[in-house]
C-alpha positions as CSV (number, residue, x, y, z in Angstrom):
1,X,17.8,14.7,6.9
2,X,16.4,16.6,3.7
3,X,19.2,18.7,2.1
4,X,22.0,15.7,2.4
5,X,22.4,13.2,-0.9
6,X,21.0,10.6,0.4
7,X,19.4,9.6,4.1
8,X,21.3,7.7,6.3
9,X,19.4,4.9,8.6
10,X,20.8,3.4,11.9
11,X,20.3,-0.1,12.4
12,X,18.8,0.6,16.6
13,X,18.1,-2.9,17.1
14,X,19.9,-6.4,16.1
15,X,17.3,-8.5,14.7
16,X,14.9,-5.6,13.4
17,X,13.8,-6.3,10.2
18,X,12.7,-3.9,7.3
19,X,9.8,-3.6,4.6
20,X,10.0,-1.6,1.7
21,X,6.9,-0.5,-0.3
22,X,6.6,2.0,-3.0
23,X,3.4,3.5,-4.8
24,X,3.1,6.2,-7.5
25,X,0.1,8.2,-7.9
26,X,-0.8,9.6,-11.1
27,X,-3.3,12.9,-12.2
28,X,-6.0,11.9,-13.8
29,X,-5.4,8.1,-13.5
30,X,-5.6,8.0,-9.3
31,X,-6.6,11.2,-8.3
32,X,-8.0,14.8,-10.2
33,X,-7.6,18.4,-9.0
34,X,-11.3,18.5,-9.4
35,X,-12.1,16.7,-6.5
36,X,-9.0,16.5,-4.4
37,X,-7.3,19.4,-2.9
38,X,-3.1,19.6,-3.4
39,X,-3.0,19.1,0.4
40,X,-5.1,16.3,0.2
41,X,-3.9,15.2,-2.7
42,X,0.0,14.4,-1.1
43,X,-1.8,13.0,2.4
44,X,-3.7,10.2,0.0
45,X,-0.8,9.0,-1.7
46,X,1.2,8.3,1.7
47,X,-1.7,7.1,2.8
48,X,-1.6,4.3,0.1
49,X,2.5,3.4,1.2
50,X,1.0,3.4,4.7
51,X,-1.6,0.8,4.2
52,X,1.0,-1.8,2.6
53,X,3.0,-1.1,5.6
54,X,0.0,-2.1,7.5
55,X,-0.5,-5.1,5.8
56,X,2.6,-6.5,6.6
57,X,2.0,-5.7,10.0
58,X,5.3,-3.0,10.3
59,X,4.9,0.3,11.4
60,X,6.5,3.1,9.7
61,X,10.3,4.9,10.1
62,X,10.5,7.1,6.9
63,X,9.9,7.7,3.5
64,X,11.3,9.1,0.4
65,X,9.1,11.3,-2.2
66,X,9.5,12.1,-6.0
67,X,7.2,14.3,-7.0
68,X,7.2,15.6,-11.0
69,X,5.0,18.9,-11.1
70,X,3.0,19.5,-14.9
71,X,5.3,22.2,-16.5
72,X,2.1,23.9,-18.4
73,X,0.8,25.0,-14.8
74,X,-1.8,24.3,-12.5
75,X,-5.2,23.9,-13.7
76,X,-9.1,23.9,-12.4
77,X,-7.3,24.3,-8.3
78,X,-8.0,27.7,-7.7
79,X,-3.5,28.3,-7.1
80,X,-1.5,30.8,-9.5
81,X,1.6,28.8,-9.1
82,X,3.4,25.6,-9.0
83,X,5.2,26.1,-5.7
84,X,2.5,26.9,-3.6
85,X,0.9,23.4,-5.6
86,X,4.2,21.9,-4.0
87,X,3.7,23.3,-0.5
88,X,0.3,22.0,-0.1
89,X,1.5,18.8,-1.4
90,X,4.3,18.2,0.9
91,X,1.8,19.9,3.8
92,X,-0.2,16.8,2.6
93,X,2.7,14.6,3.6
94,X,3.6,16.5,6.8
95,X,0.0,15.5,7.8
96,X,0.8,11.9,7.6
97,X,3.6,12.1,8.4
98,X,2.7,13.5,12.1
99,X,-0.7,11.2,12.5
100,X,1.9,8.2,11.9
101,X,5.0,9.5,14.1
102,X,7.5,9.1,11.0
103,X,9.8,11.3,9.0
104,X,10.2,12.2,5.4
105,X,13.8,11.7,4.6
106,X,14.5,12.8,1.1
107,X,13.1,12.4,-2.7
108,X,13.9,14.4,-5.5
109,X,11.8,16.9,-7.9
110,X,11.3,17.7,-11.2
111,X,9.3,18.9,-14.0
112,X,7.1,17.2,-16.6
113,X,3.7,16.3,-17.9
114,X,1.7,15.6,-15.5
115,X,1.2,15.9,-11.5
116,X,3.3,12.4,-10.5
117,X,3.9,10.9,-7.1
118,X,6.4,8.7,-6.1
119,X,6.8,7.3,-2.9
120,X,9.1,4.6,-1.3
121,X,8.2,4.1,2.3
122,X,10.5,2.0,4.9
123,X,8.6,0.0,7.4
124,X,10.0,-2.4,10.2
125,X,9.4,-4.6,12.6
126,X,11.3,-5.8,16.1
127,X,12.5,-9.0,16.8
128,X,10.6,-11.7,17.0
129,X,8.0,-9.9,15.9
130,X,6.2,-11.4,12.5
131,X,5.4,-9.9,9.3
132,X,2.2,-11.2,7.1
133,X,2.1,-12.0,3.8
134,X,-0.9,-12.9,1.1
135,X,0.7,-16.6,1.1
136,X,-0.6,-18.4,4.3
137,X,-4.4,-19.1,3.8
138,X,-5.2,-22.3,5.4
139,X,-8.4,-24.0,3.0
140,X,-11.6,-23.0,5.2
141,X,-10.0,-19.7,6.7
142,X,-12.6,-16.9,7.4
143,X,-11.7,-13.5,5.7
144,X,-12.5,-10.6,7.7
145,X,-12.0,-6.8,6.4
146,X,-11.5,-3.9,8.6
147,X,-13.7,-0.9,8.0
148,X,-16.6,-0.6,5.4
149,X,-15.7,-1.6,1.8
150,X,-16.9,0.7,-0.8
151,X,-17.1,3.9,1.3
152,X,-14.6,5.6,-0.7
153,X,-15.9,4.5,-4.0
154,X,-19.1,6.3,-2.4
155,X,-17.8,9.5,-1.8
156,X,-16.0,9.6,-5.1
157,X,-19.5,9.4,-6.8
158,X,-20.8,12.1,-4.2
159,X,-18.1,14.3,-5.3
160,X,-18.6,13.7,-9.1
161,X,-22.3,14.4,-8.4
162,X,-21.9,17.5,-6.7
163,X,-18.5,18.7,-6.8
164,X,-16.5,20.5,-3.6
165,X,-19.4,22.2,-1.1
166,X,-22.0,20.6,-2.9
167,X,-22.0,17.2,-1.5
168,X,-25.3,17.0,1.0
169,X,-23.9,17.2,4.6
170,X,-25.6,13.4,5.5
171,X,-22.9,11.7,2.5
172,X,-19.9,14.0,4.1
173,X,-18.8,10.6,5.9
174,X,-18.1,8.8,2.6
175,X,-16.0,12.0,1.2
176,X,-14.0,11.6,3.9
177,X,-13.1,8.4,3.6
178,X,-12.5,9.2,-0.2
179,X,-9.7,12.1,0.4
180,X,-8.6,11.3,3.9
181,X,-8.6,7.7,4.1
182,X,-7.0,6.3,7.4
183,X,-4.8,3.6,6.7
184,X,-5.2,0.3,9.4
185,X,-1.5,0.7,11.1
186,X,-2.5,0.1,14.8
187,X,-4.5,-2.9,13.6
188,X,-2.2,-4.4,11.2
189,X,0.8,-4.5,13.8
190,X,-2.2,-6.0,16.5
191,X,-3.5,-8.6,13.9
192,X,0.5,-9.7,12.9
193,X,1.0,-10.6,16.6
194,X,-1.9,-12.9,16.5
195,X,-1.1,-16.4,15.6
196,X,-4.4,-17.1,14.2
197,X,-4.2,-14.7,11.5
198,X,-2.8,-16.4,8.7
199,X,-1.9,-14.3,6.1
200,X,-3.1,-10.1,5.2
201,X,-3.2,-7.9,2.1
202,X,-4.8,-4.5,2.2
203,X,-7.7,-3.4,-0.1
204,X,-6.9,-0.9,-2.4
205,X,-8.1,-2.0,-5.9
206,X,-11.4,-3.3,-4.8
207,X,-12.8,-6.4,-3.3
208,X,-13.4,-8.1,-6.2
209,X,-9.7,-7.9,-7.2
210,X,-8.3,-8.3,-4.3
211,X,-10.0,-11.2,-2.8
212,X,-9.3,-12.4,-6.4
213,X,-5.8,-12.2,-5.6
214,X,-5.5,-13.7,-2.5
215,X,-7.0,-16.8,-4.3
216,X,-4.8,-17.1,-6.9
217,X,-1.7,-16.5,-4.6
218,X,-3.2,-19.8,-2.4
219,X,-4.3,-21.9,-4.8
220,X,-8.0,-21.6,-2.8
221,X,-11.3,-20.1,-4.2
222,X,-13.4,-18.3,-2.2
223,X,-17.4,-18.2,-1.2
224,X,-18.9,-14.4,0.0
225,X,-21.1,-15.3,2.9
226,X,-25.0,-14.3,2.2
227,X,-25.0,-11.7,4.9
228,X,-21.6,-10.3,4.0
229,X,-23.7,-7.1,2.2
230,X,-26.0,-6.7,5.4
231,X,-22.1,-4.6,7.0
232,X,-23.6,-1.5,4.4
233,X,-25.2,0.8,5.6
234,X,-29.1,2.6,5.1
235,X,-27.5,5.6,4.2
236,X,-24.8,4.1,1.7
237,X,-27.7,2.5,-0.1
238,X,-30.1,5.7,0.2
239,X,-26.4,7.1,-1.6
240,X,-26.8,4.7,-4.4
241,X,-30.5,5.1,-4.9
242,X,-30.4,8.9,-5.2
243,X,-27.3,8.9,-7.9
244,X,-28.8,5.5,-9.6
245,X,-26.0,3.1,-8.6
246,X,-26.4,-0.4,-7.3
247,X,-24.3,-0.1,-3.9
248,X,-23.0,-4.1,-4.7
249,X,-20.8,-1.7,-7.7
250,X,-19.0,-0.1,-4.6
251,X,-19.0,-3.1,-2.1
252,X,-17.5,-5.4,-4.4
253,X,-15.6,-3.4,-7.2
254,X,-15.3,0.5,-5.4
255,X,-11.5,0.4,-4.5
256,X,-9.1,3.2,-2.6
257,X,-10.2,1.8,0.9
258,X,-7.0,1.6,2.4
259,X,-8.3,-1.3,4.6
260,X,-7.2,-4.4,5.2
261,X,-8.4,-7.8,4.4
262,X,-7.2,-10.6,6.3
263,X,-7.5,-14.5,6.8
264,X,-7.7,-16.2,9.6
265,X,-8.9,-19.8,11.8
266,X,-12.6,-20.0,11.7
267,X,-13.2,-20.9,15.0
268,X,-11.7,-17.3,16.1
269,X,-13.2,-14.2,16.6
270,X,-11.2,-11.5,16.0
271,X,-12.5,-8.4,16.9
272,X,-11.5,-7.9,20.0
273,X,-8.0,-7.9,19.3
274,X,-8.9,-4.9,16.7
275,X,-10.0,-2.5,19.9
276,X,-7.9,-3.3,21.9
277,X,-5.2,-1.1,20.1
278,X,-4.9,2.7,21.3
279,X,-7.9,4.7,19.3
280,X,-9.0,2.0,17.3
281,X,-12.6,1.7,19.0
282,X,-13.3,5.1,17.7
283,X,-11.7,4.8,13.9
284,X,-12.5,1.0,13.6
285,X,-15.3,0.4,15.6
286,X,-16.2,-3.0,13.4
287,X,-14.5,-5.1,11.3
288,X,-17.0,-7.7,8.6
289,X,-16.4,-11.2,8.3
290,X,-17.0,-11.8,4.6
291,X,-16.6,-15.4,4.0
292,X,-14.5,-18.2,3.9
293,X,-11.6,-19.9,1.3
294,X,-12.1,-23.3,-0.4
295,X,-10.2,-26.1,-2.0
296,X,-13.7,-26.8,-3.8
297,X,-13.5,-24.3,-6.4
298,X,-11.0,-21.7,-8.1
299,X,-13.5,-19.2,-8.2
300,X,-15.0,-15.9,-6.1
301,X,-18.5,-16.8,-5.5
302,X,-21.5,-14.8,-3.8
303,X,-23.5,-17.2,-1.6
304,X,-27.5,-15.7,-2.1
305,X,-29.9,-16.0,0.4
306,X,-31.3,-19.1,-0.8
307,X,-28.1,-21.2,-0.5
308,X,-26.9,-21.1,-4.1
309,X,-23.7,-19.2,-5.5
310,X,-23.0,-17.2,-8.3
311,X,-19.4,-16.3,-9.5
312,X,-18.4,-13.0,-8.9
313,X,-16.6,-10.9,-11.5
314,X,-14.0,-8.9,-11.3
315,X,-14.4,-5.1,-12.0
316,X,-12.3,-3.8,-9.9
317,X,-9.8,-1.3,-11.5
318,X,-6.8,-2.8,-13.1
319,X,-4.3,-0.4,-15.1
320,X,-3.7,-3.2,-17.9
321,X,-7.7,-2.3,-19.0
């Protein structure tokens, strides 16, 4: 429990095996005070662990936060002082915490320049039970994503348009998926007990990236099927036409999803096995199949409507630029 030096984890069952993921969430690199609330704020960056969690197909049993608050004081969030900044943060993490049915353990605090978040999540899995990795992808594997990529890259625009309350009521849907994304758990532990599913990362940094990755860690090269932009919808595009934006910018390069992207036989169809989890037809009610891998190229192509392909390059964000 919090208040002890360190936490203390009982093995429950022989053969259970354990995933350990860590993320650190910076101000002003992945998140601002201007759009995000302290509350909201905490909630994303377990949301982040939570999705890597998911992507190994594990569920959660605890985590451990650092969190280093900006010694100058809190700025443009409407709060006089750092611990009530702190409450709201860990009230973030409560949140998750309870939607995900796991504790926080420990962490530590501590002063410094900026707002910094540091968690290290522990997932597991029982026996038997097995836990996905990028490595896998059989040459000619359909890749399917869960949810709607670029929805959070939406709402990030919306809010950097308008600002908090200003954001027209018809765009709320892509806000929310921008500061309370829900991270695929239920359908990462459903799609790692199917034997068809070959291998599973989540989408974090952007589909460009990420399928990009995916490649590289297979050897394979990927083709974007022609249709694979006909998942976004009218009102995503009315989005982008109203701030100027091509919607592709989102689709392929937006980021912060929290979804998964995983590969799997060809001849399958998955989406039934997506539904079939507790609440999932209501928070996932599609998942897109966006193409398929290849041994025929190294690169991420778009297939147009015509039948030819042009490479697709990566914007997606990437700290080293």
């Amino acid at each position: 429990m919090i208040g002890d030096d360190a936490a203390i984890r009982v093995n429950r069952t022989a053969g259970e095996r354990l995933i350990i993921t860590a993320d650190v969430s910076v101000e002003n690199v992945h998140f601002s005070t201007d759009t995000t609330t302290f509350e909201e704020t905490g909630y994303r960056a377990m949301a982040s662990n939570l999705s890597d969690c998911a992507a190994m197909g594990a569920k959660p049993d605890g985590a451990v936060v650092q969190l280093v608050f900006p010694k100058r004081g809190v700025n443009n969030a409407g709060i006089d002082d750092i611990n009530g900044a702190i409450e709201q943060i860990y009230a973030g993490f409560s949140k998750a915490c309870r939607r995900w049915n796991f504790p926080l353990v420990g962490g530590d605090l501590s002063g410094g320049g900026v707002w910094t978040i540091g968690i290290t999540l522990i997932g597991s899995a029982p026996p038997g039970r097995r836990l996905l990795k990028r490595t896998g992808v059989i040459d000619g594997d359909a890749l399917w994503v869960t949810g709607l990529p670029g929805e959070s890259a939406a709402g990030l625009a919306a809010l950097t348009r308008w600002g908090r309350g200003g954001v027209p009521p018809r765009y709320n849907r892509f806000v929310e998926a921008h500061i309370t994304p829900q991270p695929a758990v239920d359908e990462g532990l459903a799609l790692a007990a199917a034997p068809f599913v070959h291998a599973m990362m989540d989408l974090s940094d952007g589909l460009s990236k990420d399928v990009a990755t995916l490649c590289f860690d297979n050897n394979l090269g990927f083709i974007f099927d022609a249709d694979a932009e006909k998942s976004v919808p009218r009102i995503m595009m009315g989005l982008a036409d109203e701030l100027q934006t091509d919607f592709r910018e989102w689709f392929y390069h937006g980021g912060e999803e929290y979804e998964l992207l995983f590969a799997c036989d060809p001849s399958v169809e998955p989406r039934g096995i997506c539904v079939d989890v507790d609440n999932i037809a209501k928070s996932r009610p599609n998942i897109t199949r966006l193409g398929h891998f290849t041994s025929e190229t190294r690169d991420v192509l778009i297939r147009g409507a015509d039948g030819n392909t042009e490479e697709l390059r990566m914007k997606s964000w990437d700290h080293f630029k």
